[in-house]
HTML snippet that shows the backbone in 3Dmol.js (N, CA, C, O; Angstrom):
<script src="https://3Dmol.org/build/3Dmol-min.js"></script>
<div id="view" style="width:600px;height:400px;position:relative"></div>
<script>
const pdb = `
ATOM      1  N   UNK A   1      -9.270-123.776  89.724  1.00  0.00           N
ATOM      2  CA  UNK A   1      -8.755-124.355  88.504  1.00  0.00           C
ATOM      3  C   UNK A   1      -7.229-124.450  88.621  1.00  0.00           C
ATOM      4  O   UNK A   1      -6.502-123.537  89.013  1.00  0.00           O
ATOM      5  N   UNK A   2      -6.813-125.742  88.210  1.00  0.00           N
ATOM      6  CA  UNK A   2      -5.246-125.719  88.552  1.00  0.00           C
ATOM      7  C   UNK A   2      -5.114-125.344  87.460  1.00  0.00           C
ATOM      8  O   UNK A   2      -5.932-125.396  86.542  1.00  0.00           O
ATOM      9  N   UNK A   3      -3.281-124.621  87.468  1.00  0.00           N
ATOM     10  CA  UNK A   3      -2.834-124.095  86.237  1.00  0.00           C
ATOM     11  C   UNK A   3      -1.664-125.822  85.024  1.00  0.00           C
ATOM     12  O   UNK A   3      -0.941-126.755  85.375  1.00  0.00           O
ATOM     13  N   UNK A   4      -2.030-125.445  84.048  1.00  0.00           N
ATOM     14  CA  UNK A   4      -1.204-126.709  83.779  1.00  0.00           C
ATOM     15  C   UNK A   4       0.600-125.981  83.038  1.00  0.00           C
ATOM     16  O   UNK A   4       1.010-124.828  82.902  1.00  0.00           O
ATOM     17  N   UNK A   5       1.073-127.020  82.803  1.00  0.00           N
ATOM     18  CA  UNK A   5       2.599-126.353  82.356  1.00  0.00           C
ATOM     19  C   UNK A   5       2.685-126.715  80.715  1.00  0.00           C
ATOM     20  O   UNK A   5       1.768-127.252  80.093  1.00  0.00           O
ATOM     21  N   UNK A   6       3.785-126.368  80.229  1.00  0.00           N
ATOM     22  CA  UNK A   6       4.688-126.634  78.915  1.00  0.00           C
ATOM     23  C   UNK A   6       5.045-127.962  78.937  1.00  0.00           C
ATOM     24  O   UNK A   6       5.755-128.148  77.949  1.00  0.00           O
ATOM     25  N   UNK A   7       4.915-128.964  79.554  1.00  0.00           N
ATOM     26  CA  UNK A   7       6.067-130.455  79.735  1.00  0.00           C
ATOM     27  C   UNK A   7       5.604-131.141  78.941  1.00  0.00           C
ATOM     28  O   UNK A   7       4.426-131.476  78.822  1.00  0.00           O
ATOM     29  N   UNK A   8       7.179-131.627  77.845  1.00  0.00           N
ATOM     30  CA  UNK A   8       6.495-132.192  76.853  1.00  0.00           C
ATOM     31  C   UNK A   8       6.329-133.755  77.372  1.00  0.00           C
ATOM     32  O   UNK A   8       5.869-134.727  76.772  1.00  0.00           O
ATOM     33  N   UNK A   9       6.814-133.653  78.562  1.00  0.00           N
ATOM     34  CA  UNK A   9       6.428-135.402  79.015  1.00  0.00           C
ATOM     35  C   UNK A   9       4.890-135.733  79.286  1.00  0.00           C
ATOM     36  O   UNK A   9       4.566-136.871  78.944  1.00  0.00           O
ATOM     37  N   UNK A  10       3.979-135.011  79.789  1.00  0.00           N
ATOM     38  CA  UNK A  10       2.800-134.824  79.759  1.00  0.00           C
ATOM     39  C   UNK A  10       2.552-133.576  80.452  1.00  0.00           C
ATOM     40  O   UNK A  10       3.163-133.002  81.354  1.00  0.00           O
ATOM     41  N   UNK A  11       1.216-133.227  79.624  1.00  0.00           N
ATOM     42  CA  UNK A  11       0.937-131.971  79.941  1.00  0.00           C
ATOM     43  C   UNK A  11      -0.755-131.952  80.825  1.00  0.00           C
ATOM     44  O   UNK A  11      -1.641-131.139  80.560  1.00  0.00           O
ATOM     45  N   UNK A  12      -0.816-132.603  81.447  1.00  0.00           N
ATOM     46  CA  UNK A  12      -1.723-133.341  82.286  1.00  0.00           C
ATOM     47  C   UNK A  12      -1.043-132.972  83.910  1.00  0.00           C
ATOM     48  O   UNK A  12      -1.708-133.235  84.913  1.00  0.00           O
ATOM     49  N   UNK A  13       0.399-132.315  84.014  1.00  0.00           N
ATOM     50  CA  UNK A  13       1.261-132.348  85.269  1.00  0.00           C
ATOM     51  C   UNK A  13       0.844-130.431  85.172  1.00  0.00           C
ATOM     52  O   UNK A  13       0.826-129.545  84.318  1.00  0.00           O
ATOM     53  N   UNK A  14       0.552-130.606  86.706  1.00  0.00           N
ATOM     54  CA  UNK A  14       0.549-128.997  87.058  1.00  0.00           C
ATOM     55  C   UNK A  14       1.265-127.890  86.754  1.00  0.00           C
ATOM     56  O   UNK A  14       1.614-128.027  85.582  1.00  0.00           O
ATOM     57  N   UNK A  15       1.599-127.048  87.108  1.00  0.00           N
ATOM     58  CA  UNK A  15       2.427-125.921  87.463  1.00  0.00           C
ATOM     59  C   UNK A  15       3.640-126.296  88.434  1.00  0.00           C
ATOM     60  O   UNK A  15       4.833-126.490  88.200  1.00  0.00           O
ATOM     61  N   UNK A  16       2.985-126.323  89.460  1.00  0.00           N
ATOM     62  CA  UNK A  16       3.691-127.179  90.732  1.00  0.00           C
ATOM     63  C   UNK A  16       4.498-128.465  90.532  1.00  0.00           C
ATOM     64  O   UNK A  16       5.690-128.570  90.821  1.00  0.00           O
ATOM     65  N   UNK A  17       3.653-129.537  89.955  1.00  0.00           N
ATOM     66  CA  UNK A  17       4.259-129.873  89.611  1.00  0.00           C
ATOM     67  C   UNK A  17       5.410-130.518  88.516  1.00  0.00           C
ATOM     68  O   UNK A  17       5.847-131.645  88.285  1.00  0.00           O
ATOM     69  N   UNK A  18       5.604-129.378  88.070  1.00  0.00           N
ATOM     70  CA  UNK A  18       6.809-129.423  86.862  1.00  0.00           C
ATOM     71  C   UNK A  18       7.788-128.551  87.658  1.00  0.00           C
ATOM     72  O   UNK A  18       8.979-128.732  87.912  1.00  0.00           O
ATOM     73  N   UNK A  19       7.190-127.837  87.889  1.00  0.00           N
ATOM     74  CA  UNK A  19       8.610-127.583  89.492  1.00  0.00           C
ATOM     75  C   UNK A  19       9.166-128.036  90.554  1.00  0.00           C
ATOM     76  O   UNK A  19      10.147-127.688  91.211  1.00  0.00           O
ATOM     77  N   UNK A  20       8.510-128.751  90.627  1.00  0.00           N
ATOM     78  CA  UNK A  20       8.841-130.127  91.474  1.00  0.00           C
ATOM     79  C   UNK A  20       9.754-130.872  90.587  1.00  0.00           C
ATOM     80  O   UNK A  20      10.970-130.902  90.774  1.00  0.00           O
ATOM     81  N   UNK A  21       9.038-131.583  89.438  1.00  0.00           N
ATOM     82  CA  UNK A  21       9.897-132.442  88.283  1.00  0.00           C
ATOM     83  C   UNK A  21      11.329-131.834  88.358  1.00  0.00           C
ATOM     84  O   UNK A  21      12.437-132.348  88.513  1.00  0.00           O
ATOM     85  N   UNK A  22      10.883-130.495  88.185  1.00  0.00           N
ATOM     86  CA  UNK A  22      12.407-130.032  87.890  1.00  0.00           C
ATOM     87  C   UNK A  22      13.239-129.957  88.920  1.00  0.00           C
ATOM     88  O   UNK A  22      14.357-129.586  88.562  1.00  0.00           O
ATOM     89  N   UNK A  23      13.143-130.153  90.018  1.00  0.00           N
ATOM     90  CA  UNK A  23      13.899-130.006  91.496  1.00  0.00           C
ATOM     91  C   UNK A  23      14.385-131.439  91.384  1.00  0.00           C
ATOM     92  O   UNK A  23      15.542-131.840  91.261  1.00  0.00           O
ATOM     93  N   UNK A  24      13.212-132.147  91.457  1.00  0.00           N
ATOM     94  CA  UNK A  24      13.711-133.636  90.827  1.00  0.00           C
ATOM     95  C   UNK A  24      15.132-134.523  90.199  1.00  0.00           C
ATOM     96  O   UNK A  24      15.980-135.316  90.607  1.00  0.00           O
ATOM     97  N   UNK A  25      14.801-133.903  89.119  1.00  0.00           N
ATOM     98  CA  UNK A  25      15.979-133.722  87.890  1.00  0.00           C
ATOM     99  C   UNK A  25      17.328-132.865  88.090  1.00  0.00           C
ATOM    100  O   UNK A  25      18.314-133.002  87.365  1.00  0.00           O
ATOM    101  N   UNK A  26      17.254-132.066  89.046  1.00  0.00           N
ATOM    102  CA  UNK A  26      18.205-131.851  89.128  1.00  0.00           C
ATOM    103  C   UNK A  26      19.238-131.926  90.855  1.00  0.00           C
ATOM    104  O   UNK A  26      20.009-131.213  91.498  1.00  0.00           O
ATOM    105  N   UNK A  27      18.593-133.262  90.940  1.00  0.00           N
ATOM    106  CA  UNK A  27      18.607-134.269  92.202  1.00  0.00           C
ATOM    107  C   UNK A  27      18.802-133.627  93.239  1.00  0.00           C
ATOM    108  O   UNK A  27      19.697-133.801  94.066  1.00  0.00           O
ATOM    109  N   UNK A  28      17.670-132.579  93.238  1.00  0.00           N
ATOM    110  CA  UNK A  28      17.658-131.846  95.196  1.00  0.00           C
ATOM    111  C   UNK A  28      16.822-132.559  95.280  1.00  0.00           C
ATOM    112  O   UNK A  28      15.995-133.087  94.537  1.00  0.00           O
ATOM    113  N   UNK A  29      17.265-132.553  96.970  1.00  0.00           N
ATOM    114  CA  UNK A  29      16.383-133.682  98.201  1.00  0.00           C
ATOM    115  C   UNK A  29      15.252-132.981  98.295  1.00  0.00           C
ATOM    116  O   UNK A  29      15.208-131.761  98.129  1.00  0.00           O
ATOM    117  N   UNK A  30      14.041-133.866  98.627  1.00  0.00           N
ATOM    118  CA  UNK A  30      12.876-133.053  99.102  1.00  0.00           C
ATOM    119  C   UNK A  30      12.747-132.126 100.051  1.00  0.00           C
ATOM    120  O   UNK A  30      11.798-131.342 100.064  1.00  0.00           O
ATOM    121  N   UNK A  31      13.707-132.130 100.946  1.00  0.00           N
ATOM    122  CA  UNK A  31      13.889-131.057 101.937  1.00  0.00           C
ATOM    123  C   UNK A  31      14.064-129.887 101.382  1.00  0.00           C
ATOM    124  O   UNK A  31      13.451-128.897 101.779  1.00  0.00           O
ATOM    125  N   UNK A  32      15.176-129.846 100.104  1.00  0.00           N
ATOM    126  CA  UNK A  32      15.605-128.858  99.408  1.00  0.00           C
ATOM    127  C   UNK A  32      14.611-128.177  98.246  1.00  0.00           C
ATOM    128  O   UNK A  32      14.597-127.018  97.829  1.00  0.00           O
ATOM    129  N   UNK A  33      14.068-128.931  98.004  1.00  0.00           N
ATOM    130  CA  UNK A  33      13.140-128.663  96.577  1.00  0.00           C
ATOM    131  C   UNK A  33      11.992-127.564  98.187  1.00  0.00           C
ATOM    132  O   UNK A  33      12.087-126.338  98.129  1.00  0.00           O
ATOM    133  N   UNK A  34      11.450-127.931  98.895  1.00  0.00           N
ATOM    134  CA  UNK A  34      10.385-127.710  99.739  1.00  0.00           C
ATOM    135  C   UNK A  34      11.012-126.238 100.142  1.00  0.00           C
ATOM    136  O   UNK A  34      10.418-125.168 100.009  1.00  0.00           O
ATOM    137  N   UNK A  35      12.546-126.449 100.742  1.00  0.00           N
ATOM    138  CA  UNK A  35      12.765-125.141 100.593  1.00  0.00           C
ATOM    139  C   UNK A  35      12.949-123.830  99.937  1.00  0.00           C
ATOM    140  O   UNK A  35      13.008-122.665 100.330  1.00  0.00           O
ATOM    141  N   UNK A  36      13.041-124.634  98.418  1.00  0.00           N
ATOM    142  CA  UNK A  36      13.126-123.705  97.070  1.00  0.00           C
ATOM    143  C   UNK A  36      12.132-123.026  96.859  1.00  0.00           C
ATOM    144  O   UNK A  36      12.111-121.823  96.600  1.00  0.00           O
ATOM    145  N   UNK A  37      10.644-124.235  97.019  1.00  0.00           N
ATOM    146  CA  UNK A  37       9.604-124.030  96.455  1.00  0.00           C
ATOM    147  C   UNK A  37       8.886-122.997  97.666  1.00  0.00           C
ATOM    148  O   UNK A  37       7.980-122.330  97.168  1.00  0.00           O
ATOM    149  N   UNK A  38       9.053-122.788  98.811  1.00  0.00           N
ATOM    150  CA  UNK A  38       8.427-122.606 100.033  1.00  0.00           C
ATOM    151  C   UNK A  38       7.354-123.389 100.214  1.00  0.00           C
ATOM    152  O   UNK A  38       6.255-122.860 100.049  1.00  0.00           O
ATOM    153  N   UNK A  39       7.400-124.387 100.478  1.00  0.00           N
ATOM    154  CA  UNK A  39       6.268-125.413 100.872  1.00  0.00           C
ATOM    155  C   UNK A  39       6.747-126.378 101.921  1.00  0.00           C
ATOM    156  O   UNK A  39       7.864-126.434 102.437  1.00  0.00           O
ATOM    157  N   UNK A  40       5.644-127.160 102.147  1.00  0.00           N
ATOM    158  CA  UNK A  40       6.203-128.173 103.204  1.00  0.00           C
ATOM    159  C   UNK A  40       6.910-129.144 102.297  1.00  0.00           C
ATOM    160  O   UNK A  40       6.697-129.298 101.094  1.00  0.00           O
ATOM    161  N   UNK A  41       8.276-130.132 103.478  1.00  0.00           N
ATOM    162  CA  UNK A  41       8.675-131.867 103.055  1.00  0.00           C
ATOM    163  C   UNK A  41       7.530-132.375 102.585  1.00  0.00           C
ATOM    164  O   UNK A  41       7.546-132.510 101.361  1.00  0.00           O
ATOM    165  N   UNK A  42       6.239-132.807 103.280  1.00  0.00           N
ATOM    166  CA  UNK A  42       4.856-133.352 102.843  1.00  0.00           C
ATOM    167  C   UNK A  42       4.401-133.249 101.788  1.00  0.00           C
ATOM    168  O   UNK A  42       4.340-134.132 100.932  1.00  0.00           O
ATOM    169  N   UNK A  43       3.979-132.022 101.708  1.00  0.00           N
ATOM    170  CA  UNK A  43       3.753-131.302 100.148  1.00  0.00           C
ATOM    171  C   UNK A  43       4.915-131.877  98.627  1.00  0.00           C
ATOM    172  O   UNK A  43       4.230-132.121  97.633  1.00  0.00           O
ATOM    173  N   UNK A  44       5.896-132.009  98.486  1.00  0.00           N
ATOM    174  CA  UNK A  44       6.609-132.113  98.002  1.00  0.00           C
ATOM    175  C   UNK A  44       6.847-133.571  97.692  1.00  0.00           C
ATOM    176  O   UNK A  44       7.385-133.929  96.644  1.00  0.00           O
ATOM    177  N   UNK A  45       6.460-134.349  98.567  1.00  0.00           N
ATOM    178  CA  UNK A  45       6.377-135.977  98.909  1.00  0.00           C
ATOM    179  C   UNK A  45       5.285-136.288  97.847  1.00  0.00           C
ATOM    180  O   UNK A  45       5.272-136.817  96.736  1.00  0.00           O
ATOM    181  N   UNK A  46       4.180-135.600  98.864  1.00  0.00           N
ATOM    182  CA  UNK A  46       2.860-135.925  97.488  1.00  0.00           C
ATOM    183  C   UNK A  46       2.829-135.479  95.888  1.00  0.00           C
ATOM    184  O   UNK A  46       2.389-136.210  95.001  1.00  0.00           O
ATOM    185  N   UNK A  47       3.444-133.981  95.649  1.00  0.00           N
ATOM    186  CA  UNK A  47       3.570-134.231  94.186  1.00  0.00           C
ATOM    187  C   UNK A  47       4.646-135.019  93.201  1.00  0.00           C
ATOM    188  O   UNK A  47       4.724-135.148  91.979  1.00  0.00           O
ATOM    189  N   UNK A  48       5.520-135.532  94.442  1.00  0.00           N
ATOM    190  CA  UNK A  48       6.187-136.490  93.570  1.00  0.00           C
ATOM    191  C   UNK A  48       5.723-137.636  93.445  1.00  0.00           C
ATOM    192  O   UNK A  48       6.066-138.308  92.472  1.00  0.00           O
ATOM    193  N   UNK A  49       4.765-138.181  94.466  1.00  0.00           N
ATOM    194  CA  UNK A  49       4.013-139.429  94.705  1.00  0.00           C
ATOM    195  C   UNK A  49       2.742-139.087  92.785  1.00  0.00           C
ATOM    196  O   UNK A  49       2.586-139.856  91.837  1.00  0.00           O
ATOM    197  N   UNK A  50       2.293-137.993  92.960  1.00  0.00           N
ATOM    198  CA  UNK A  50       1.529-138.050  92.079  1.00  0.00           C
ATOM    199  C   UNK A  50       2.285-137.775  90.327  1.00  0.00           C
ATOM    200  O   UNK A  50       1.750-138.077  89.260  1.00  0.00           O
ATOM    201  N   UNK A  51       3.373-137.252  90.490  1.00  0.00           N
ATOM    202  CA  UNK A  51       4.117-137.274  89.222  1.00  0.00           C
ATOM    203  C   UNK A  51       4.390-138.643  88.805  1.00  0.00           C
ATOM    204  O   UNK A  51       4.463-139.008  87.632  1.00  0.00           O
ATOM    205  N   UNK A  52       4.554-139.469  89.957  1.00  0.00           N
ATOM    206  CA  UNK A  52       5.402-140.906  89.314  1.00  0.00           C
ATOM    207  C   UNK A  52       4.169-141.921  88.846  1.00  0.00           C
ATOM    208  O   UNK A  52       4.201-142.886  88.082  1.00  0.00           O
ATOM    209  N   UNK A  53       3.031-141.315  89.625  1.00  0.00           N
ATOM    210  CA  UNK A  53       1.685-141.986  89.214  1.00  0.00           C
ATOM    211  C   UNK A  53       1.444-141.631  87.567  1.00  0.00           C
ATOM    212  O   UNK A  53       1.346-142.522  86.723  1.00  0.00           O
ATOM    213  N   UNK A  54       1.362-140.145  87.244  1.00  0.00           N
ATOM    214  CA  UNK A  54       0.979-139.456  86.174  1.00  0.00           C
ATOM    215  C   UNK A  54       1.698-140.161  85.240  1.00  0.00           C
ATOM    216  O   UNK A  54       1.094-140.701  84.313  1.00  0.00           O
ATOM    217  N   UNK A  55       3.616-140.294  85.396  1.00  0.00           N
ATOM    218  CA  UNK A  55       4.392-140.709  84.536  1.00  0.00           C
ATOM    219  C   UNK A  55       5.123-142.123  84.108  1.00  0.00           C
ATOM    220  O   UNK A  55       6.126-142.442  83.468  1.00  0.00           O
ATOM    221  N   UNK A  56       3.842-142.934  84.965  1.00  0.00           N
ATOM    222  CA  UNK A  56       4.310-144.410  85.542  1.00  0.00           C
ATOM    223  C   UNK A  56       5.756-144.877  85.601  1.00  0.00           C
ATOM    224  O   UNK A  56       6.167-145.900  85.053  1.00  0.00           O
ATOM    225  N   UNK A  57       6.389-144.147  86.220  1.00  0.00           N
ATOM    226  CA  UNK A  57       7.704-144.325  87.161  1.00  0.00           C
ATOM    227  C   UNK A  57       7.552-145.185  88.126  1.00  0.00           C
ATOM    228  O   UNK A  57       6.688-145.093  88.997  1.00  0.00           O
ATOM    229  N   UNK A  58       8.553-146.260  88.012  1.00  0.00           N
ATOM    230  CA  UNK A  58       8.721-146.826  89.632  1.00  0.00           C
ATOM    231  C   UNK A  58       9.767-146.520  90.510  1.00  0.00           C
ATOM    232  O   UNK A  58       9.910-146.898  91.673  1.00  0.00           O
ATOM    233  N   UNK A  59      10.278-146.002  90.025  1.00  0.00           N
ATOM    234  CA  UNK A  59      11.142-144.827  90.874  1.00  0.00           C
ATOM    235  C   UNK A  59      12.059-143.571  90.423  1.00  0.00           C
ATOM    236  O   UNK A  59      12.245-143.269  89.244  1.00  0.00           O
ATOM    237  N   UNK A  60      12.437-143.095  91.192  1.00  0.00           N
ATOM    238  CA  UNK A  60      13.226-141.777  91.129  1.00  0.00           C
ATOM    239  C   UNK A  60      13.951-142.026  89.477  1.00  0.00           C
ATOM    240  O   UNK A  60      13.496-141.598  88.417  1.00  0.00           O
ATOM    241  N   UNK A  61      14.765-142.564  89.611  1.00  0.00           N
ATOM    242  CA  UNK A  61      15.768-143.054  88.361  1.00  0.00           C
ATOM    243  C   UNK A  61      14.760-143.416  87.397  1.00  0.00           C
ATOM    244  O   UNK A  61      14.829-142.940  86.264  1.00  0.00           O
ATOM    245  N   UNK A  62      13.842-144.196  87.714  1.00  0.00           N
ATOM    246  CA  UNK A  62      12.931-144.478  86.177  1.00  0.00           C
ATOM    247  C   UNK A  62      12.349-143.138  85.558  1.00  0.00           C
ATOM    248  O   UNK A  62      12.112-142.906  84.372  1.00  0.00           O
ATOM    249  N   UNK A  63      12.160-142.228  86.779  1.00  0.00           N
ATOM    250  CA  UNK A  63      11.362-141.233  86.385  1.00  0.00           C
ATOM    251  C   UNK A  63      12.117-139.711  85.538  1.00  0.00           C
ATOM    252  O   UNK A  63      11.549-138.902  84.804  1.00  0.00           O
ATOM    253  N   UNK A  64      13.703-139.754  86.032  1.00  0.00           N
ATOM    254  CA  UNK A  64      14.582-138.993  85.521  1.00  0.00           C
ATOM    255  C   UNK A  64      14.666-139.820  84.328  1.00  0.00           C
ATOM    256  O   UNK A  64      15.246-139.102  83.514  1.00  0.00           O
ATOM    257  N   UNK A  65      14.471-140.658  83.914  1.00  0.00           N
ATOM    258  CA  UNK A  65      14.778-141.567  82.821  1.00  0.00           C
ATOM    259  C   UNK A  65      14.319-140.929  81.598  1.00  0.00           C
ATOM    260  O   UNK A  65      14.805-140.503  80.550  1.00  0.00           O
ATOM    261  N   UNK A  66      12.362-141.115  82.567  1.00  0.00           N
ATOM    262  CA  UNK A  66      11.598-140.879  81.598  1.00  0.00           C
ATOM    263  C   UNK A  66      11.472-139.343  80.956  1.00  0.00           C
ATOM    264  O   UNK A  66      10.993-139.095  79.849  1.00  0.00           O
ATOM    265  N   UNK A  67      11.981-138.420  81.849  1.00  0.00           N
ATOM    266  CA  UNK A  67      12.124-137.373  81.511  1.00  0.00           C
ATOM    267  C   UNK A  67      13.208-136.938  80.507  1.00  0.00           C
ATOM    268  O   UNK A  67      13.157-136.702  79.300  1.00  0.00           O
ATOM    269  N   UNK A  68      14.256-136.910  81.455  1.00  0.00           N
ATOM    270  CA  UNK A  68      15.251-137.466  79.922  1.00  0.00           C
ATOM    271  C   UNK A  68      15.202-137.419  78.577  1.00  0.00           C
ATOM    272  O   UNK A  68      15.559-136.638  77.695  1.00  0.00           O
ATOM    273  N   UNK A  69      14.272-139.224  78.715  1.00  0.00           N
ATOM    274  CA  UNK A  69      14.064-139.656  77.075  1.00  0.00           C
ATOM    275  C   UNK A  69      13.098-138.927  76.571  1.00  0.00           C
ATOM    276  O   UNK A  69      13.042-138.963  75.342  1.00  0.00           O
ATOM    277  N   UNK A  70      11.849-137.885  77.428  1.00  0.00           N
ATOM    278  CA  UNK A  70      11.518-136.999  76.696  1.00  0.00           C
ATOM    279  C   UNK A  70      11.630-135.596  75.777  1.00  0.00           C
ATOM    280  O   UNK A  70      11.061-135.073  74.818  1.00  0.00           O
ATOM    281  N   UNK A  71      13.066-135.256  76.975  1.00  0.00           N
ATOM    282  CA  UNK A  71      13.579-133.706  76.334  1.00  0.00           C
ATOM    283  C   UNK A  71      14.035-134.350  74.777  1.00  0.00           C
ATOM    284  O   UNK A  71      13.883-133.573  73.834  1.00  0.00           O
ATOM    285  N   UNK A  72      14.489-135.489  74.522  1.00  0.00           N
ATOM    286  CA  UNK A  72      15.381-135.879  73.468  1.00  0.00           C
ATOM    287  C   UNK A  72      14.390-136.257  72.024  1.00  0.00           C
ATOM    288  O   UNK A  72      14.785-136.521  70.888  1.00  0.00           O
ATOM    289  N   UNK A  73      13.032-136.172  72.534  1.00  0.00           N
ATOM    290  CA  UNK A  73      11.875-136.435  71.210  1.00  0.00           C
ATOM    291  C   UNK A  73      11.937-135.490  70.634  1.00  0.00           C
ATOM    292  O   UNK A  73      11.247-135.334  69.627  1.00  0.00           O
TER     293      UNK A  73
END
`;
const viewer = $3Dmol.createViewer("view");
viewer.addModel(pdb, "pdb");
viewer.setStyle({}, {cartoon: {color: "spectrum"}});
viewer.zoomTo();
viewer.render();
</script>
């Protein structure tokens, strides 16, 4: 059973990844987030691949966007 998080952007996004989101947001490279998180570059690739799916982002910037305009609801 995955664990889910607090994010008020959707709460449909893991554990993982809202820690990811948040590595995200606070514009470390995937190399860096992978090293934060102890995981692989790969790993880190895919939950951002699946965050931008979850949060229909078309990219990085749309997706800090969307986050963003959510802390502010």
């Amino acid at each position: 059973m995955s664990q889910r998080t607090e994010c008020p952007i959707d709460t449909s996004l893991t554990k993982r990844e809202a820690e990811v989101l948040d590595q995200i947001v606070k514009a470390a490279s995937n190399k860096e987030t992978a090293h934060h998180l102890g995981i692989s570059e790969r790993t880190v690739e895919a939950h951002r691949a699946h965050i931008m799916a979850k949060l229909n982002a078309k990219n990085t910037a749309d997706l800090v966007r969307i986050v963003l305009a959510g802390h502010q609801l």
